[in-house]
N, C-alpha and C positions, 0 to 999 in steps of 0.2 A: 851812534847811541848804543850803551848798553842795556841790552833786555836779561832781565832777570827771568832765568828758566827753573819752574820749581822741581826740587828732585825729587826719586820716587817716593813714593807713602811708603811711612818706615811700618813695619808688622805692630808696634806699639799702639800705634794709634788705630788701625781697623780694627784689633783688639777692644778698644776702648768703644769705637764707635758699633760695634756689634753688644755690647752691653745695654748701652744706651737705647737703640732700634729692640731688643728684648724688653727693656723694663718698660720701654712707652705698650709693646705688645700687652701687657699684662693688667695695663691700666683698665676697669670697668667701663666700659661704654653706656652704658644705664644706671637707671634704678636698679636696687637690689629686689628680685623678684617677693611674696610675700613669703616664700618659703625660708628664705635667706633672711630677712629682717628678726632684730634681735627678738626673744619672746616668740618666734612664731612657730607654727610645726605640729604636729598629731596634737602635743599634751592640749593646745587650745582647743581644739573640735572631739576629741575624744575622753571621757573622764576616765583618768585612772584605775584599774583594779583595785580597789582594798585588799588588805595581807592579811591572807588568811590567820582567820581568827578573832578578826573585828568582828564579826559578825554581831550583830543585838535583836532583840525584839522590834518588830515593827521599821525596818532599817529601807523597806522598800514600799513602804505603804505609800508616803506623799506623791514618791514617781511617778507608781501603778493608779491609784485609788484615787489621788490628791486628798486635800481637806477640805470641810464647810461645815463651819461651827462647833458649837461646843452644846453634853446635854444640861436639861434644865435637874431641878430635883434638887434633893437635898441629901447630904451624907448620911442623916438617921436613917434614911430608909436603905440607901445604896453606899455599902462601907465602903470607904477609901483606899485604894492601894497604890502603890507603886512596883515597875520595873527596873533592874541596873544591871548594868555590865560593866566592865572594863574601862569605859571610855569614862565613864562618871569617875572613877577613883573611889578616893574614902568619904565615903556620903555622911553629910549631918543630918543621922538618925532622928536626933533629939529636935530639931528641928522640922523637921516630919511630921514625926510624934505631934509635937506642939501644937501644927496645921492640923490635924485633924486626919493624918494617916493612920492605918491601922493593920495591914498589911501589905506585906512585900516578897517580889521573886529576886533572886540575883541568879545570875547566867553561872554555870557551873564549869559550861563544858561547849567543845564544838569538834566535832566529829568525832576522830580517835588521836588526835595531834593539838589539843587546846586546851589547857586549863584557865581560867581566870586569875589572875595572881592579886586581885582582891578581893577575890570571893571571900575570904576568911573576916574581912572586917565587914564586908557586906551583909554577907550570911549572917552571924555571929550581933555584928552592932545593931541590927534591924529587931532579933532576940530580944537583946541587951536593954531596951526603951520601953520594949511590954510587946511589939508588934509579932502576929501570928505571921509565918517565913515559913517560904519555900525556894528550891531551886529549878532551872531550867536547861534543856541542852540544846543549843541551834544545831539542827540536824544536816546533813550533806550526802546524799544519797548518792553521790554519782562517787565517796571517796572507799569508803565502807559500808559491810550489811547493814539491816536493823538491827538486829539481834545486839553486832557487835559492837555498835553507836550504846545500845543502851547499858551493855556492860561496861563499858567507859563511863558513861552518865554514872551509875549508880556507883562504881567504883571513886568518883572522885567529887563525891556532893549529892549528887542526886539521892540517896536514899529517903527511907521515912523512920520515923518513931511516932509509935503511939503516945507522946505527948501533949497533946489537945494541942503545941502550938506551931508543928511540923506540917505544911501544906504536901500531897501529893506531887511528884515532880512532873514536869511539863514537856513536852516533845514541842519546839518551837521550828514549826512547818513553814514554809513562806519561800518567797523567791528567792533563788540562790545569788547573791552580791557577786559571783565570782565568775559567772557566765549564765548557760544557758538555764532561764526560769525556772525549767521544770527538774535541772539537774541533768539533763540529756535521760528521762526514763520518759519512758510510756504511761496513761493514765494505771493502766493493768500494771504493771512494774513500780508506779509510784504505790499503791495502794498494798501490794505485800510488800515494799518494805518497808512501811508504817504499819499494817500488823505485824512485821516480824520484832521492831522494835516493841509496841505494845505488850505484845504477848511475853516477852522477857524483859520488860519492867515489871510487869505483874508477876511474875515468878521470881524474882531475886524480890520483889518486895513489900510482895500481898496487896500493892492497890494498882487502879485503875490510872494511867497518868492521864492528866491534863492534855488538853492538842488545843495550841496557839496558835492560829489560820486566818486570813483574809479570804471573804467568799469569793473574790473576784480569783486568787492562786487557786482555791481548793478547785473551783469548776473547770478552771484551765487546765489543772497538772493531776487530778484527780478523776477527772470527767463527773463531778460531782457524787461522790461516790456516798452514800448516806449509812454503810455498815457500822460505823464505831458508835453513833448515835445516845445508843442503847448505856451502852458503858461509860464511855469518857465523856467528861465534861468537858465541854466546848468554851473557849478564849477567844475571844472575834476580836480583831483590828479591825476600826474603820473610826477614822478622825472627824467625824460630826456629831450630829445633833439626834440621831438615833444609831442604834446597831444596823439595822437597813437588813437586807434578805440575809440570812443565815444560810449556812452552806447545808445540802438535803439529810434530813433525818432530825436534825437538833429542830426541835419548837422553840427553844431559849436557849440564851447563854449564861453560863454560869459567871465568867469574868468579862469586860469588854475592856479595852485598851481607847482612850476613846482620841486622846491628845498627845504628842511628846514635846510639844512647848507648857511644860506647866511648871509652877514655880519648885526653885531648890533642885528637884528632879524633871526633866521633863516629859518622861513616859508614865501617864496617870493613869490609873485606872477604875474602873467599879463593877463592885460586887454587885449581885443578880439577888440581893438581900443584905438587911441590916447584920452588923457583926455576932450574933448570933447564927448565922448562918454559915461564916464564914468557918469557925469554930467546930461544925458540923462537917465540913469536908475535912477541917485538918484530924478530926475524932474518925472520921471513915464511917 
């Protein structure tokens, strides 16, 4: 009988078959962990930073503060205003107008590296319909002084004219979007660099600016600090059915922001007085 003796394994084939023993290696033995699954990873559990310069009024109220309801009342007594930035675009003014608005702030500025690129139709078309207008700067302590935040502000919007329909411009204080609340300052450190902005707003432009605050930031990042009181008129965020504790010193407020879901525009506002009143702060 012949026996068939096989010859050696030629080098072509363990080549082939070491291939083969590699690509089964490489095969997954599991599940893909939840880190590995498509979608999954930081962006889920962590919310993004916004880019600098989104910034708006009232942008961290619902986080910190949340809402509960809306006030009662009627517009004759407490005029109607509206806030806008950036994120709204070219607002229908006339619209507004129509509803029963009758003034309005638009965001001017945010730090020393932000301008609004429509502010001009903001500012300008809110004018344009009959409504009494002003501007505002979202502040950022931990990038630049006061000082030098508010010569930005007044250099690119912020200023005033004694034209009965030019509002005082606003220092819009509130928790920083971008990190830490208080800006990474101390209560003592937050508090001069809001009089240093103060104090030179009123020097490039003879008035007292507006300060936009949530009492819940002011007592955190301010330690409740009540010296501006006297001079500035106080803007309170808080999305209910009353203004609620005011931050120490102010008895009232002059504006309150009370909603940002309201119709057309969603940051609503009311005056602390019928539109004769309002008229009186822009007269100085």
């Amino acid at each position: 009988m012949h026996v068939h003796r096989p010859g050696p394994i030629r080098p072509r084939r363990l080549f082939l078959v070491g291939l083969l023993l590699t690509a089964f290696s490489l095969l997954p033995t599991g599940p893909a962990s939840a880190a590995e699954a498509p979608g999954a990873g930081a962006a889920t559990t962590t919310p993004a930073t916004p880019a600098r310069g989104s910034a708006h009024m009232g942008m961290g109220v619902v986080a910190h503060d949340g809402q509960d309801g809306l006030p009662t009342g009627t517009r004759a007594t407490r005029a109607e205003g509206v806030d806008v930035a950036s994120y709204q675009g070219n607002v229908a003014w006339p619209t507004l107008w129509n509803s029963g608005v009758r003034w309005a702030y638009s965001k001017a500025s945010e730090g020393t590296y932000y301008t609004n690129p429509y502010f001009s139709q903001q500012y300008s078309g809110s004018y344009d319909v009959g409504m009494i207008r002003g501007a505002y700067h979202f502040a950022t302590p931990d990038t630049t002084g006061g000082a030098t935040q508010a010569d930005y502000f007044v250099d690119h919007g912020g200023t005033w004219s004694r034209d009965g329909r030019t509002l005082p411009g606003v220092l819009d204080i509130e928790w920083n979007p971008y990190g830490d609340a208080c800006f990474g300052k101390t209560p003592s450190a937050m508090v001069t660099w809001i009089r240093d902005f103060l104090n030179q707003y009123r020097a490039r432009t003879g008035r007292n600016a507006v300060i936009y605050t949530a009492t819940s930031w002011w007592t955190q990042c301010t330690g409740n600090y009540g010296g501006f009181a006297s001079a500035n008129p106080l803007w309170i965020a808080r999305y209910a059915s009353t203004a609620g504790t005011l931050p120490a010193g102010w008895s009232g407020y002059t504006m309150w922001q009370y909603t940002s879901s309201g119709p057309t525009v969603g940051d609503h506002d009311r005056f602390d007085g019928a539109l004769d009143r309002v008229q009186a702060l822009a007269n100085g």
